[in-house]
C-alpha positions, -999 to 999 in steps of 0.1 A, spaced: -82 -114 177 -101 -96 151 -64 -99 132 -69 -135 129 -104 -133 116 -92 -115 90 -64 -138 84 -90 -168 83 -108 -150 56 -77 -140 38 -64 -181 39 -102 -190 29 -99 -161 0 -72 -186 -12 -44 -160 -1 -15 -161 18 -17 -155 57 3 -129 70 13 -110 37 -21 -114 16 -43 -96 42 -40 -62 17 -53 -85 -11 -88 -93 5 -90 -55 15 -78 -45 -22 -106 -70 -37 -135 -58 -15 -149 -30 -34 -157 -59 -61 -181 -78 -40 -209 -76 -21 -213 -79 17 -238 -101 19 -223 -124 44 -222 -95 68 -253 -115 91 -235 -150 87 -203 -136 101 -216 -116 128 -243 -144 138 -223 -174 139 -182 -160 136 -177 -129 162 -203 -116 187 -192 -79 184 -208 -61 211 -217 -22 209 -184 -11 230 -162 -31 202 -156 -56 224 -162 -95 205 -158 -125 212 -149 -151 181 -170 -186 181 -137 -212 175 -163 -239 167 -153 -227 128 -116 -219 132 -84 -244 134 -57 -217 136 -54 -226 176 -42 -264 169 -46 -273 137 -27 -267 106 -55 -243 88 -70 -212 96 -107 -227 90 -125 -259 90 -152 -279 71 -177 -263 93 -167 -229 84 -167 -242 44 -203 -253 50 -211 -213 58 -191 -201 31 -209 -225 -1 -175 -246 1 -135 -252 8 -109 -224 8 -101 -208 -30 -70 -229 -42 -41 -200 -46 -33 -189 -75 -71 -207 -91 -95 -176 -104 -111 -158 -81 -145 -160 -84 -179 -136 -70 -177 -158 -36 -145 -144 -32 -156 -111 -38 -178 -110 -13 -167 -126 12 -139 -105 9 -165 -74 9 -184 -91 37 -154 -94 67 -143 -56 55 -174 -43 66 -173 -64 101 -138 -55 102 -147 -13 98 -173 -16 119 -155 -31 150 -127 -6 146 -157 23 147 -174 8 176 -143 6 195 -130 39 187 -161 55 201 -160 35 233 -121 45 234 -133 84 232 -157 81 256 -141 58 279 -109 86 279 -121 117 266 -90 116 243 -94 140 212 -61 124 196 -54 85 188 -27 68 181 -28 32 167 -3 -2 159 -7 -35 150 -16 -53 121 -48 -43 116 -39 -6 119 -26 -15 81 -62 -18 69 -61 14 55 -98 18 43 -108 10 85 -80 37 90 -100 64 66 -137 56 81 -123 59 116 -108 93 103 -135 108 84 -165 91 110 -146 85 142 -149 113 176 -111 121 171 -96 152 162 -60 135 156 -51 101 140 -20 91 141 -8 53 129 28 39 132 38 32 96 55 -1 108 23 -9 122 24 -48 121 49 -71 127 82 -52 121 72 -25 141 80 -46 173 117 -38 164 110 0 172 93 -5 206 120 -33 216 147 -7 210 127 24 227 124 5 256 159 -5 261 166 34 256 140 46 282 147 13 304 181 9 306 198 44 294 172 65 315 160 83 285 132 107 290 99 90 278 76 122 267 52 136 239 59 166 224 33 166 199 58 157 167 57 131 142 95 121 155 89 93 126 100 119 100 92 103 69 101 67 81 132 69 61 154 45 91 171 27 60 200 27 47 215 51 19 245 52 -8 266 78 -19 268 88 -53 306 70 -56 287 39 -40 264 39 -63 285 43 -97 310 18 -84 282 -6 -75 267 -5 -109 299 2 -127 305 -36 -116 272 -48 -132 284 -31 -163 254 -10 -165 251 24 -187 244 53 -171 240 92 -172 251 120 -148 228 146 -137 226 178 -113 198 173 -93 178 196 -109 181 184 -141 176 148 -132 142 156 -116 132 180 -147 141 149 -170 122 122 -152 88 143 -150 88 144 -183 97 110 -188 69 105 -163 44 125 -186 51 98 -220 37 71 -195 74 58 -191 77 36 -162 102 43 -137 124 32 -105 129 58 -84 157 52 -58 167 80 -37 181 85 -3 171 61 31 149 36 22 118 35 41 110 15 74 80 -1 70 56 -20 45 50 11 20 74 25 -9 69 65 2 98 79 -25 127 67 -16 124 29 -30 98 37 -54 81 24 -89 63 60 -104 41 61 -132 17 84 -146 -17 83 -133 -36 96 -161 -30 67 -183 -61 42 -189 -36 13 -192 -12 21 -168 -26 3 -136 -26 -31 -160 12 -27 -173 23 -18 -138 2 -51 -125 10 -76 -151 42 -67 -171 60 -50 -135 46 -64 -106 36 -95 -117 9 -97 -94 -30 -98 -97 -47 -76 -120 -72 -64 -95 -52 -49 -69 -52 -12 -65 -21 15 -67 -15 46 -44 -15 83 -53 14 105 -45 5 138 -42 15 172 -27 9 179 3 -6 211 -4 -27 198 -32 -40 167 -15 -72 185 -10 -74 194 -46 -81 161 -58 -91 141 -24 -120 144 2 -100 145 31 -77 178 43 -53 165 64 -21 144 58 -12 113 52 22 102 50 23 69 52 -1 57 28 -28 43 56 -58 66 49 -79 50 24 -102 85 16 -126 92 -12 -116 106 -47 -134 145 -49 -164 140 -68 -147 168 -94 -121 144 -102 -145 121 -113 -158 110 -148 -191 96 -150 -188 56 -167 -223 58 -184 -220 18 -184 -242 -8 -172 -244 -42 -172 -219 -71 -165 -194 -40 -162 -204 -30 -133 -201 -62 -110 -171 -85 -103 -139 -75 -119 -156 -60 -146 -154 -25 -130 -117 -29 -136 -127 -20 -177 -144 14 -164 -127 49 -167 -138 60 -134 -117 92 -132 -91 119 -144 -61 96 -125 -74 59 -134 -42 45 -128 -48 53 -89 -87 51 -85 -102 22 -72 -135 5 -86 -148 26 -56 -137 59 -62 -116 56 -33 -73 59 -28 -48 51 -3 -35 85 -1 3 93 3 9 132 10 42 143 4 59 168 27 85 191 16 108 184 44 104 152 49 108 145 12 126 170 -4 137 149 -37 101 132 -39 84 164 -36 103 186 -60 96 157 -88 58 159 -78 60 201 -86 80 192 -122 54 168 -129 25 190 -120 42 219 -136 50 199 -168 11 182 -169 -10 208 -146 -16 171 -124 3 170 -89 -4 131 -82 19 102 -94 13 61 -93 37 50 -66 43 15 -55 72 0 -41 103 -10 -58 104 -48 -60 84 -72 -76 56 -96 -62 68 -122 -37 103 -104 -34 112 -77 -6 116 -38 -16 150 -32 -33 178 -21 -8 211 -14 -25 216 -5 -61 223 -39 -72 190 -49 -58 173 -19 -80 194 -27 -111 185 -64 -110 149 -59 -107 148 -30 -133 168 -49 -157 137 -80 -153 106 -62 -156 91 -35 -178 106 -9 -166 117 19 -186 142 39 -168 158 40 -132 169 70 -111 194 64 -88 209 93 -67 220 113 -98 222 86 -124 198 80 -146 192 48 -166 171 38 -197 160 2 -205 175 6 -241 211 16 -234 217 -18 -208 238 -46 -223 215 -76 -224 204 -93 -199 227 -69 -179 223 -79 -141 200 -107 -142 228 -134 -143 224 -141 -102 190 -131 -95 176 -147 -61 154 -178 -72 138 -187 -37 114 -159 -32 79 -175 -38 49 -155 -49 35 -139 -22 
C-alpha cells in the first residue's frame, strides 16, 4: 500500500512506524527530492491512473521483522538512521523525496477518481488521508469542488465505521447524505463539570481562580499576548489525532522563539517539527491562500504572500535545518521553512469557547491566529481528565492552565504539585 511505503521510509528516517509518519512529512520542506527517480524506478511503478504497484525485492515488512532491507540501504547511501541519532541531509531528503511520490500518487488518483465518476465532491479516510500537505495539493490542484477528510482518518477511525454499521445493520437506521458535516467539531469525548473539575484538582492540592466565562477568556488573551504559554482545557475532548480547542497547548504566534520553547522546554520533542495555526473562520483568508475551511487541521495551504517577511539571508541558512534560524513571516511560531501551515479554522458553533478567545486575542493584538498543539507531551496521549492536564502542566513550561472556569498560574502551585504519580511507561514516540 502506498501507506506502507511511507512507513518504510519513516522506519528508514530512523522514526517510529505507525506514529512518526507526521515527522517525515514535517521534515520534508528541509530536503531535497532528489531521490524522486530512484523511488519511482526501482520502489513503486505508479502508473498515470494512480494505480502502482511496489517492487518487495527492497521491503521486509511482509515476513521479516523491518520495514526495509540491505538492498534498499544500498539505494539509500546506507542502513536506517538510528532513532533518536541526528538527523542528517540524507534524511532530509529522502524525507523530501517519498513526499513528492506520495502527492503525486494521491493527484493522479484523484483525477482518475473524477473522471472515472464524474463526482464534484470527495470524501477520504485512512492513514494517508492524515498527510495533510497531499490533503492541500489535492484541494488547491485536484478536479473537486468539495473535500471532505474524516478527522479520525487512520487507525482509530475504524471505531466510528464499526459502530455506524451496527446502527444501520442491525437497528435499521437510515443510511443517507444530507450534505452536513454530522462530525461537528469531532468533540465525541468526554467532559467535566465545573464541581468535577474543582473537586478533582482540589485533591491534587492545586491553586486556583474562579472566573465568568467572559472574564476568563478576556484574561487568557492577554496572557496569550506576553508570549505566556498555556493549557487550554475546555469542554469534550476531541476524537481523533489533532488538539482542535478543547485539549489544547496555545501560544502566541508572533513570537520568534516561541516554536523552540513550545518544542524543547513543552513538548519535548524534535526542534524541527512544525506547529498549527488557529484562526477564525472568517479570517482564514486574511492570512492563508486558501478560502474554504478547515476544521480539522488536514489542509496543509500556503501562508498569503502579504504575511510574509522577506529573510534577505543566504548561505548555509538556507539549507538543512538551518531555515529553522530564518524569520520567515508575521506568525513565525506557525510558518514552516516553506511558507506553508496546517490550517485549523475555527467555527463559531462548533467552537464557541475556542472562538470567542481567538476574537479577544485578535481584538487585544489586531492578529486572529494562535499556536495550537495538543495538550500532552511527546510519547504520552492528549490529556483526558483534569488530573491528566494538571500533571502534565505542572511538568513542562507551561505558564498557566484554563480549565472550564478555573484558571491556573505556574507560580501559585505548591511544588512539585501533581507530579508525585506521573505514568513512567510511555516511551518517546
Amino acid at each position: 500500500s502506498l501507506g506502507l511505503l511511507y512507513s518504510a521510509f519513516t522506519y528508514h528516517a530512523g522514526f517510529r512506524v505507525n506514529s512518526g509518519e507526521y515527522k517525515l512529512m514535517g521534515l520534508a520542506p528541509y530536503g531535497e527530492p532528489k531521490y524522486v527517480p530512484v523511488i519511482l524506478e526501482r520502489l513503486i511503478d505508479l502508473k498515470a491512473d494512480g494505480s502502482f504497484r511496489l517492487n518487495m525485492d527492497y521491503f521486509d515488512f511482509p515476513t521479516g521483522l523491518t520495514m526495509t532491507n540491505a538492498a534498499f540501504d544500498s539505494l539509500f547511501g546506507g542502513p536506517p538512521r538510528k532513532p533518536e541519532s541526528s538527523l542528517g541531509q540524507r534524511e532530509m531528503d529522502i524525507a523530501a523525496s517519498i513526499q513528492a511520490v506520495t502527492e503525486e500518487a494521491v493527484l493522479r488518483l484523484g483525477r482518475s477518481l473524477h473522471r472515472e465518476t464524474d463526482c464534484e465532491n470527495i470524501c477520504m479516510a485512512g492513514g494517508v488521508a492524515l498527510n495533510c500537505v497531499a490533503n492541500g495539493r489535492l484541494s488547491r490542484e485536484g478536479p473537486f469542488s468539495g473535500l471532505w477528510i474524516q478527522p479520525a482518518a487512520g487507525d482509530a477511525g475504524g471505531a466510528l465505521g464499526a459502530a455506524l454499521a451496527v446502527w444501520h445493520q442491525h437497528e435499521s437506521a437510515p443510511r443517507q447524505c444530507d450534505g452536513r458535516d454530522a462530525m461537528a467539531g469531532a468533540y465525541l469525548g468526554p467532559a467535566f463539570t465545573p464541581a468535577q473539575v474543582a473537586a478533582r484538582l482540589d485533591a491534587l492540592g492545586a491553586v486556583y481562580r474562579r472566573y465568568s466565562k467572559e472574564s476568563l477568556v478576556a484574561e487568557v488573551a492577554d496572557i496569550l499576548s506576553q508570549e505566556k504559554v498555556v493549557g487550554w482545557f475546555q469542554g469534550r475532548m476531541e476524537f481523533g489525532p489533532r488538539a482542535l480547542g478543547a485539549r489544547s497547548i496555545l501560544a502566541d504566534p508572533r513570537g520568534e522563539n516561541i516554536q523552540s520553547l513550545v518544542n524543547r522546554r513543552i513538548k519535548f520533542r524534535e526542534s524541527f517539527r512544525p506547529f498549527a495555526p488557529s484562526v477564525l473562520e472568517e479570517r482564514g483568508g486574511d492570512w492563508f491562500d486558501y478560502d474554504g475551511t478547515s476544521p480539522y487541521m488536514l489542509l496543509a495551504v500556503p501562508l498569503k504572500e502579504s504575511r510574509r517577511v522577506p529573510s534577505g539571508v543566504d548561505g548555509q541558512l538556507q539549507s538543512g535545518l538551518g531555515k529553522l534560524k530564518i524569520r520567515r513571516s508575521e506568525i513565525p511560531a506557525v510558518t514552516h521553512v516553506d511558507f506553508s501551515a496546517r490550517l485549523h479554522t475555527v467555527n463559531r458553533q462548533t467552537s464557541p469557547d475556542f472562538h470567542a478567545l481567538l476574537r479577544a486575542f485578535e481584538t487585544k493584538t489586531g492578529c486572529p491566529v494562535l499556536l495550537n498543539t495538543s495538550f500532552n507531551v511527546r510519547g504520552e496521549p492528549v490529556v483526558c481528565s483534569p488530573e491528566d492536564a494538571y500533571r502534565c502542566f505542572m511538568r513542562t513550561r507551561m505558564d498557566y492552565l484554563a480549565i472550564g472556569d478555573l484558571l491556573l498560574a505556574k507560580t501559585e502551585q505548591p511544588v512539585n504539585g501533581g507530579s508525585d504519580d506521573l505514568p513512567s511507561f510511555f516511551e518517546p514516540d
